[in-house]
VOGU-3710 file (C-alpha; in Angstrom, 3 decimals, decimal comma):
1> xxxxxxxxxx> 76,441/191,015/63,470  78,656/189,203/65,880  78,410/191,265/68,811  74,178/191,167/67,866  74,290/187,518/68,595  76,497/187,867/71,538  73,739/190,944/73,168  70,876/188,491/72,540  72,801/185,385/74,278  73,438/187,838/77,090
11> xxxxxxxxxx> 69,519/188,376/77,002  68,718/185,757/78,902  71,190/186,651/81,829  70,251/189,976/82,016  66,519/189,623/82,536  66,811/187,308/85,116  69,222/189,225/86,942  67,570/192,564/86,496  64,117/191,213/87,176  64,342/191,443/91,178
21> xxxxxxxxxx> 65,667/194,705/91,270  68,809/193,962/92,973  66,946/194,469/96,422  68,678/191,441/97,801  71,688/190,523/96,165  73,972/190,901/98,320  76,429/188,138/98,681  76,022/187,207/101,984  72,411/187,038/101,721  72,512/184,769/98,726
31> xxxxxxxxxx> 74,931/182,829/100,890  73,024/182,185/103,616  70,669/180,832/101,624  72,470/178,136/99,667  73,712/174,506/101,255  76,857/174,095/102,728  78,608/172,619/100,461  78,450/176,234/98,671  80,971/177,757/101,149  83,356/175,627/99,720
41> xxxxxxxxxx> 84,308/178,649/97,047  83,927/182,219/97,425  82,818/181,540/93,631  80,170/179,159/94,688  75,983/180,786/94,427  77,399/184,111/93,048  77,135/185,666/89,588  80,141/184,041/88,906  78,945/180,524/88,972  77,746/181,249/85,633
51> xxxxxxxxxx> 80,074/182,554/83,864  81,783/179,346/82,892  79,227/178,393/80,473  78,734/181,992/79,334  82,389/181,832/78,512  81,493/178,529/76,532  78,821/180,347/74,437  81,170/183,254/73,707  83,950/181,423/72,283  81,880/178,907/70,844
61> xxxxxxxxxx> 80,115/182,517/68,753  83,557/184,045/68,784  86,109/181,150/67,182  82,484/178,145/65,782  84,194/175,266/67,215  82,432/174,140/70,120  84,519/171,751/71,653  87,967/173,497/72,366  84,833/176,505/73,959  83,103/173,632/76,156
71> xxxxxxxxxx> 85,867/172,889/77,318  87,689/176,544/78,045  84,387/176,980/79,984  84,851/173,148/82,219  88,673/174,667/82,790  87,124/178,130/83,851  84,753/176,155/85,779  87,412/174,667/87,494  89,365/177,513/88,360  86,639/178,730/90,358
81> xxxxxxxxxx> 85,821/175,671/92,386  89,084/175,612/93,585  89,716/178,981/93,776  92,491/178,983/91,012  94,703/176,494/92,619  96,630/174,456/89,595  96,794/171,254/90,885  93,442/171,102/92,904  91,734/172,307/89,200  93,067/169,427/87,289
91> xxxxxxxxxx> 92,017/166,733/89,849  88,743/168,285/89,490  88,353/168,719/85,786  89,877/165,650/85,237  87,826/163,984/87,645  84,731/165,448/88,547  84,611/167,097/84,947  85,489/164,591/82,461  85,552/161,474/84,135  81,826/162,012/86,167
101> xxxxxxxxxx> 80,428/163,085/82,666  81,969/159,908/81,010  80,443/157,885/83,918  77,362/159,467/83,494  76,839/159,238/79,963  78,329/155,144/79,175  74,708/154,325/78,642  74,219/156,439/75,559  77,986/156,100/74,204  76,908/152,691/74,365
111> xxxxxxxxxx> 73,676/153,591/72,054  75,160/155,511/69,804  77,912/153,041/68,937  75,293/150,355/68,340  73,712/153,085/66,122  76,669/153,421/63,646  76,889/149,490/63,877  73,454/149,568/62,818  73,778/151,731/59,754  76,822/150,199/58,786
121> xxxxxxxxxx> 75,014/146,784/58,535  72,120/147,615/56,535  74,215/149,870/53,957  76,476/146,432/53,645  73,638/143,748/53,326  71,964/146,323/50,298  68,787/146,177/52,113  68,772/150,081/51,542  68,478/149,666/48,254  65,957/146,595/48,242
131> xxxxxxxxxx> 63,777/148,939/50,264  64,356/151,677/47,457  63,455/149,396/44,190  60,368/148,257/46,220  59,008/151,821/46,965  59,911/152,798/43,151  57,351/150,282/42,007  54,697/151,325/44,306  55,375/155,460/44,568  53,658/156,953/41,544
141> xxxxxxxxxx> 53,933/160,741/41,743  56,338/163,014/43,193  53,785/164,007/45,388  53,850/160,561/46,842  57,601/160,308/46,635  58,034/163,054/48,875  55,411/162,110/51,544  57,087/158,589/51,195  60,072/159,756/52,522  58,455/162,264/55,142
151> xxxxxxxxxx> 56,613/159,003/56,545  60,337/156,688/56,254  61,743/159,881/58,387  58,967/159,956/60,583  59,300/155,771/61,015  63,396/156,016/62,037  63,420/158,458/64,989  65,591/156,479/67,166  68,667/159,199/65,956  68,888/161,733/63,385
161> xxxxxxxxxx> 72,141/160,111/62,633  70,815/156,992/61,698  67,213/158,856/60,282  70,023/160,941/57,787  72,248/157,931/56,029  68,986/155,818/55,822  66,399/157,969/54,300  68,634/159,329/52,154  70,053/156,097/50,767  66,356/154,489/50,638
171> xxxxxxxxxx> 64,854/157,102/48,811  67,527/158,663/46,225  66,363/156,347/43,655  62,750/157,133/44,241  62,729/160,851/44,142  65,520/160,878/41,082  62,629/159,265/39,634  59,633/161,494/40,152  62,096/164,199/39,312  62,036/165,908/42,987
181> xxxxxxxxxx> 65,105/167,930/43,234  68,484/166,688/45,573  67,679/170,189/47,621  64,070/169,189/48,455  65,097/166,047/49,434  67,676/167,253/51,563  65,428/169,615/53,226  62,589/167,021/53,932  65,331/164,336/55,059  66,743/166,857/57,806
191> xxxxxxxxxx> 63,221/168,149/58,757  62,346/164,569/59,635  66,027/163,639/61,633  66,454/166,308/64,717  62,733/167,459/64,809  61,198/163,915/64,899  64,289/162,945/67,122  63,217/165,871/69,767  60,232/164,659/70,237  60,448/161,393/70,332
201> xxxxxxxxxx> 60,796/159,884/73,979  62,747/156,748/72,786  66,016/158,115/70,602  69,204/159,143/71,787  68,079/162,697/71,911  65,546/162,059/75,141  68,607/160,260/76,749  70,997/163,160/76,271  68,287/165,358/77,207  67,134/163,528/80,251
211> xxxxxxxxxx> 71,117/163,340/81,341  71,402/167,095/80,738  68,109/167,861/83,150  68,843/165,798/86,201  68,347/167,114/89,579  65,723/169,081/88,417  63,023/167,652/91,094  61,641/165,578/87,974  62,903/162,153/85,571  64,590/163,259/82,994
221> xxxxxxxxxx> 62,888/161,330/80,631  59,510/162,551/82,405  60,425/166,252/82,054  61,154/165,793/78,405  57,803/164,186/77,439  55,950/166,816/79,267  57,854/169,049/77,386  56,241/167,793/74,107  53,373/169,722/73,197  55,211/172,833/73,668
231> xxxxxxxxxx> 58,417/171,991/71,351  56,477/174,146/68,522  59,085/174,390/66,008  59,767/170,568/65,659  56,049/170,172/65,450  54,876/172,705/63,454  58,252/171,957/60,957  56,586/169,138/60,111  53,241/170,201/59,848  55,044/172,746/57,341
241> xxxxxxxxxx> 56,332/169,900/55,168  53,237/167,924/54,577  51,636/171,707/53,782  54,410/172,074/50,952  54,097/169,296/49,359  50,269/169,066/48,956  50,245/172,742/48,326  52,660/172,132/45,324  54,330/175,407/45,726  57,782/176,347/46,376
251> xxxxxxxxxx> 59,520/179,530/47,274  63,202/181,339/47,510  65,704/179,731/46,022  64,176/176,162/45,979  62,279/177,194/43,366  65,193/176,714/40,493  66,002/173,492/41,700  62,400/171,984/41,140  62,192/173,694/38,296  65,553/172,189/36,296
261> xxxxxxxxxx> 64,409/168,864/38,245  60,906/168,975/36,734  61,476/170,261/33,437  65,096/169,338/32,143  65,308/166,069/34,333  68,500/167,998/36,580  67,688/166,630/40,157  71,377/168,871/41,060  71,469/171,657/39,445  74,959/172,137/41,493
271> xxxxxxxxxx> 76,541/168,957/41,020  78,524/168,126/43,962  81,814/166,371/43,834  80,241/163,250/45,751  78,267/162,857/42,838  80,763/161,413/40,454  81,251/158,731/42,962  77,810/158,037/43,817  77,962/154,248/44,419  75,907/153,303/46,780
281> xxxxxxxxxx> 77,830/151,175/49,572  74,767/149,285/50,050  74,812/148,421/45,851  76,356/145,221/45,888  74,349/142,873/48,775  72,003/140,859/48,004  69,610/142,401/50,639  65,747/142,085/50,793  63,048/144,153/51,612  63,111/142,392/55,023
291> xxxxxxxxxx> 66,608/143,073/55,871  65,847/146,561/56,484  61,994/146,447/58,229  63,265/143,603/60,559  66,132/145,266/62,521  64,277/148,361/62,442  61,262/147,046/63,449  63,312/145,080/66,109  65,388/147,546/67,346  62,252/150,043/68,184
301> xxxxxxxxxx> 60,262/147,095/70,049  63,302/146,256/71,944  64,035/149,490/72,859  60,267/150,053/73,804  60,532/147,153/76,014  63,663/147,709/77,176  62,563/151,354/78,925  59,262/149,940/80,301  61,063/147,067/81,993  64,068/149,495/83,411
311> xxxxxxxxxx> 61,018/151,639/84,404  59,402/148,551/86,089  56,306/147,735/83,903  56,844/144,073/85,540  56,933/145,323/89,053  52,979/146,120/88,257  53,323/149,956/86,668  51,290/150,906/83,872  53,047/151,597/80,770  52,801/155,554/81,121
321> xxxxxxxxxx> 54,236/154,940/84,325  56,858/153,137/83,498  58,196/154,999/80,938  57,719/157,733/82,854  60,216/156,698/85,542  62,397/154,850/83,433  66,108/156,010/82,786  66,938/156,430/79,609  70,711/155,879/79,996  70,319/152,151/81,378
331> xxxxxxxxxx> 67,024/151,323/79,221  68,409/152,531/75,527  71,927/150,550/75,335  69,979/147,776/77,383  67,601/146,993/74,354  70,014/148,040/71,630  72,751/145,198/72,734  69,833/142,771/72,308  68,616/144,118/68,831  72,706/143,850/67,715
341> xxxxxxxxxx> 72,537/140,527/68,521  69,585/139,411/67,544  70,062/141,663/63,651  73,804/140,300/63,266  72,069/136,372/63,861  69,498/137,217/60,964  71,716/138,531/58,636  74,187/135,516/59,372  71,696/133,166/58,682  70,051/135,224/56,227
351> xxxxxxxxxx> 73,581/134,699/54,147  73,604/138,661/53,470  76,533/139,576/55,876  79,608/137,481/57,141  79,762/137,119/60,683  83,239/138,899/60,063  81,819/141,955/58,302  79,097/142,390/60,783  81,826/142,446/63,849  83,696/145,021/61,525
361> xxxxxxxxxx> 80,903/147,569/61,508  80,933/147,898/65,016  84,565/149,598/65,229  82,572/151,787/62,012  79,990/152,507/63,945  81,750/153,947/66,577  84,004/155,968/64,130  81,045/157,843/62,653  79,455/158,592/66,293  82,751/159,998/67,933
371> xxxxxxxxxx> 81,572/163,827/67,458  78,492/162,943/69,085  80,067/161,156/71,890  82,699/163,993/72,853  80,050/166,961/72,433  78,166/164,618/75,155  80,899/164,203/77,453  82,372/167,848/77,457  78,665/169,247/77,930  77,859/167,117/80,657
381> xxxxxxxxxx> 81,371/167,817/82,161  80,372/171,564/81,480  76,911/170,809/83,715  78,801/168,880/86,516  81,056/172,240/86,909  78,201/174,447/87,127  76,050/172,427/89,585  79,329/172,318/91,650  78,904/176,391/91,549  75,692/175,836/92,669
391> xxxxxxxxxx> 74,291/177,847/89,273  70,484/176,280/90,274  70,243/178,292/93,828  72,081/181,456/92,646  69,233/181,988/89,666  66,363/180,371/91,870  67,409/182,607/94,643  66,906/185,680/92,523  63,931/184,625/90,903  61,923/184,337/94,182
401> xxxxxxxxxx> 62,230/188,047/94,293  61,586/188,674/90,573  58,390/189,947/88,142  56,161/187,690/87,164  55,475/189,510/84,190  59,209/189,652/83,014  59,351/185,639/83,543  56,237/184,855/81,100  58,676/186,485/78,479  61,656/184,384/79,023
411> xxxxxxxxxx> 60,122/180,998/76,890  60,918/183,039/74,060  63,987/185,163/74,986  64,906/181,053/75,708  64,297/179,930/72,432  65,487/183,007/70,656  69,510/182,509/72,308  68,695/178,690/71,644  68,635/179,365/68,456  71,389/181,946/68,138
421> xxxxxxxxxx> 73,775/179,692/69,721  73,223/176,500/67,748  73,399/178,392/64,308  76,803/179,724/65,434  78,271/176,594/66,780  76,305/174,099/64,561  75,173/171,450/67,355  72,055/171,081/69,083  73,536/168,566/71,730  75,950/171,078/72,854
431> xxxxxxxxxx> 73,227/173,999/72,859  71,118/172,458/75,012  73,971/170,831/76,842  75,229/174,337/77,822  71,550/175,834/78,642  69,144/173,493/80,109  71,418/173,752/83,274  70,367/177,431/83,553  67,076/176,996/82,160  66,066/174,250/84,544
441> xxxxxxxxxx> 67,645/176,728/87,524  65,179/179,637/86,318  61,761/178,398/86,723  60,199/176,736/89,390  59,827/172,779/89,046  56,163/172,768/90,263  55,047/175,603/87,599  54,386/175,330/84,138  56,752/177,552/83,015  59,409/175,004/83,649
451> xxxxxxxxxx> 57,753/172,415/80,274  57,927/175,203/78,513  61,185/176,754/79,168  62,709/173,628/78,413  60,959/173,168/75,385  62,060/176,644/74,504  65,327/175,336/74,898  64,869/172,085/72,612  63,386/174,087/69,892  65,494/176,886/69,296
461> xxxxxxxxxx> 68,670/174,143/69,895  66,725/172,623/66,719  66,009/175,296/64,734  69,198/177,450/64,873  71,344/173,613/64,325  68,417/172,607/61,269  69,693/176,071/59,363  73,152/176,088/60,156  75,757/175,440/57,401  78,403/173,669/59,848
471> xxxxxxxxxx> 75,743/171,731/61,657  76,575/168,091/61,475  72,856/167,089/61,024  72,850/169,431/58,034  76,288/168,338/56,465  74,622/164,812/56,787  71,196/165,323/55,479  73,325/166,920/52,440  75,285/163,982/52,069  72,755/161,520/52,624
481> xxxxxxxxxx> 70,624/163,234/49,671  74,398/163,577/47,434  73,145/167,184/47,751  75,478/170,133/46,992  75,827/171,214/50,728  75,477/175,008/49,994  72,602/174,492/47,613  70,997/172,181/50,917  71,418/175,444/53,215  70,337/178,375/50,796
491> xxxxxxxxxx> 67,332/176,418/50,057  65,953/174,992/53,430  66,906/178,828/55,451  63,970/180,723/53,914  61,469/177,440/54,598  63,636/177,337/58,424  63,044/181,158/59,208  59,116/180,803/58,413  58,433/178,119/61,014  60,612/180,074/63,463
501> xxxxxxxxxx> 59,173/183,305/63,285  55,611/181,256/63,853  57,455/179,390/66,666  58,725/182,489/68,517  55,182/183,849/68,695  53,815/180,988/69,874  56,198/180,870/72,766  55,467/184,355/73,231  51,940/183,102/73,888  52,761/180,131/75,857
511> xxxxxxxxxx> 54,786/182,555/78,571  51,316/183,746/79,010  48,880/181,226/78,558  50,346/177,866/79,958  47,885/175,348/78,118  49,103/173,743/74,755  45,776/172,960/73,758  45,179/176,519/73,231  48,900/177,752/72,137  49,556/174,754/69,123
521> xxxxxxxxxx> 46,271/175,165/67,102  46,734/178,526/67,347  49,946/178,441/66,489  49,387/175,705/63,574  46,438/178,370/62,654  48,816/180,798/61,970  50,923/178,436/59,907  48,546/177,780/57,246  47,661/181,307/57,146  51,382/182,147/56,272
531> xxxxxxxxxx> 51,612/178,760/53,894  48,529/179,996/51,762  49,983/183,794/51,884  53,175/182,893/50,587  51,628/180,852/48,249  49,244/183,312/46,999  52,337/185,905/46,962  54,480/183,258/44,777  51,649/182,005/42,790  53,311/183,555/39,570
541> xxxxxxxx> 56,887/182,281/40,410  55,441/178,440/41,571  56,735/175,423/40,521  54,218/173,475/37,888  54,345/170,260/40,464  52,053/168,266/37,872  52,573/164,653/38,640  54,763/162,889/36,255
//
């Protein structure tokens, strides 16, 4: 199985080398063509330029730890730059690695720190579980229940962090009960964090994404919302929630955990250890309703703002201008050190947080978004190295001479490794982190092909992270449902592997026909033409979903 996943990684690589038929690969020739700053290394617009993040992906397949592989592959990186001398390659990872990619990523550090502050405030006031008593009294069915916290998901795309710890604290007392199960709650809680969060232009996501695609000839932030209506698995995952729940069917294992939650009352089935010390953090404020829709409602308008105005709405831009050619890094942090302020005031005056325990949930906020932070340093340290290889003009070089046919097929060879890779190492960031450098090298910027490459990228980094049992989104959507975390992942894969293999055909497609409006409703088409097949298939083994 291993050395499958490492052939299909290799994929990728080997159709874009073998596509132009080797008539001009000739080291020189390549040469010639590339800047000068190329000649610095013999390494420099060769083959070898990218093998430091193929390295990455091996190890990070070989050993599942991805940051001791990211950075092996910055240190390889290195090596190469400098042409293996010591001293030369620690200045360089040290300083054009590590360093640069700290520089260049301060902005979202500084978003994702205010993040964890965030979540650490409203658990403390109790507004989590104001919100949850409210939508108790007004939820009525477990049909409701679940599209209640579908919508809530939908609402909180800033992160998937911060979409995780407060859907699943808001709506734990709701579901419990309507009798929906811990596992469907888990599933629907992590099908609304990374998918909503991918495409979503304001979240932390489109700034790590729009860091990881510079020098591409576009914003970041511009590629990545013209790379919307192609991210078909995030959109079509969904669309594949809403059709479970009003089709009141389940299938695989799922089906045993609605069924002890509907008829004996057992929302766990697997009772996890977490459960025997489920108490709520939020439990003892004396929140309101309004402690929790203010910041939130705060913190999205100020971040709105905030990327308009970096993008110069006030300098006479439209606002699809402006957000167009805003930078996500500067705009982000800029609104969310407004919204800290402005949230810590309210709930001072508001008399549901000190002013000391608000200051203290900043150092807790930063605790809980230190993965996060290093996967985005080491990955962008991982892109610096490459672009100082000059990766982008060895693969565009070769692709000038290559079949156009073969290229319409790489969108889903793309999402396929995508995929692969994030299963095995259990991060999206890093996926993505690792491939959009190469992906954004591969196509031209002027063609279509390059929205949907990238989106290929995006959507198999989601999908193989949304199934995999080490990925951190998934250990967090089980523990912000107090699911068992196996029971989470053995009953979300069979419900992750339908939208994929729906996804993967539609990209097929899109390679070929480059118009979204034509691909998606196909592709959503298809979708409910599987939902109502499996459904018909299951129809003996369904889950009575009566309202109760």
């Amino acid at each position: 199985m291993r050395n499958i996943l490492k052939n299909l990684l290799l994929l990728l690589l080997g159709v874009v080398l073998t596509m132009q038929g080797y008539a001009s690969t000739e080291p020189a020739a390549v040469q010639e063509a590339l800047p000068v700053v190329a000649q610095k290394s013999a390494f420099c617009g060769t083959f070898w330029s990218l093998a430091p993040a193929l390295f990455a992906i091996m190890l990070a397949l070989i050993f599942k730890e991805v940051y001791s592989s990211l950075f092996a592959g910055i240190v390889l990186g290195g090596c190469f730059v400098t042409q293996f001398s010591f001293l030369d390659t620690v200045d360089f990872v040290v300083n054009k690695g590590l360093m640069d990619g700290m520089k260049d990523t301060t902005g979202v550090f500084i978003f994702l720190v205010i993040l964890g502050a965030f979540v650490c405030m409203i658990n403390k006031t109790g507004a989590a579980r104001a919100f949850g008593e409210w939508a108790h009294r007004h939820v009525k069915s477990r049909i409701g229940s679940q599209l209640a916290t579908f919508v809530l998901g939908v609402l909180i795309f800033i992160d998937d962090y911060f979409n995780c710890l407060a859907v699943g604290s808001v709506m734990k007392p709701v579901t419990d009960a309507k009798r929906v199960s811990r596992a469907k709650l888990a599933y629907i809680i992590d099908c609304t964090a990374a998918p909503v969060c991918m495409i979503a232009p304001i979240s932390s996501w489109a700034a790590a994404v729009s860091q990881y695609s510079s020098g591409t000839g576009y914003n970041g932030l511009e590629l990545f919302i013209q790379a919307i209506p192609y991210n078909f698995y995030s959109l079509l995952t969904l669309c594949f929630v809403v059709m479970l729940v009003l089709a009141r069917f389940d299938y695989g294992p799922m089906v045993r955990y609605e069924r002890n939650a509907i008829e004996k009352g057992d929302v766990h089935t697997v009772v996890p250890e977490q459960v025997m010390q489920e108490l709520d953090e939020h439990s003892p404020g004396r929140g309101k309703l309004a402690d929790l829709v203010v910041p939130v409602l705060l913190l999205i308008a100020l971040e709105t703002f905030a990327l308009v105005y970096v993008g110069g709405i006030l300098k006479g831009k439209s606002f699809a201008d402006a957000l167009s050619s805003t930078d996500a890094t500067v705009g982000l942090p800029w609104g969310a050190v407004i919204a800290l302020v402005l949230v810590m005031a309210f709930y001072c005056l508001r008399g549901v947080l000190s002013f000391r325990a608000a200051m203290r949930c900043i150092p807790e906020g930063f605790i809980a978004m230190v993965p996060a932070i290093l996967i985005l340093t080491l990955a962008t340290a991982l892109k610096n190295v490459t672009g100082a290889l000059e990766a982008r003009e060895f693969i565009a070089f070769h692709m000038e001479h290559s079949a156009a046919g073969l290229v319409n097929f790489l969108p889903a060879v793309i999402f396929v490794v995508a995929a692969v890779l994030a299963f095995s190492t259990g991060t999206s960031w890093a996926t993505f982190g690792i491939l959009i450098p190469i992906v954004v090298s591969t196509f031209d910027p002027t063609s279509p092909l390059m929205f949907i490459g990238m989106s290929a990228c995006l959507a198999g980094a989601v999908c193989g992270d949304h199934c995999s049992p080490i990925s951190d989104t998934t250990i967090m959507s089980s523990a912000g449902a107090q699911c068992d975390h196996l029971s989470h992942v053995s009953t979300q894969l069979p419900y992750v592997l339908t939208v994929a293999a729906v996804s993967l055909v539609a990209f097929l497609l899109a390679g070929f026909v480059h118009n979204w409006f034509i691909v998606f409703p196909l592709a959503l088409g298809s979708l409910v033409v599987v939902t109502l097949a499996l459904k018909k298939y299951y129809g003996g083994k369904k889950v009575p979903v009566e309202d109760v």
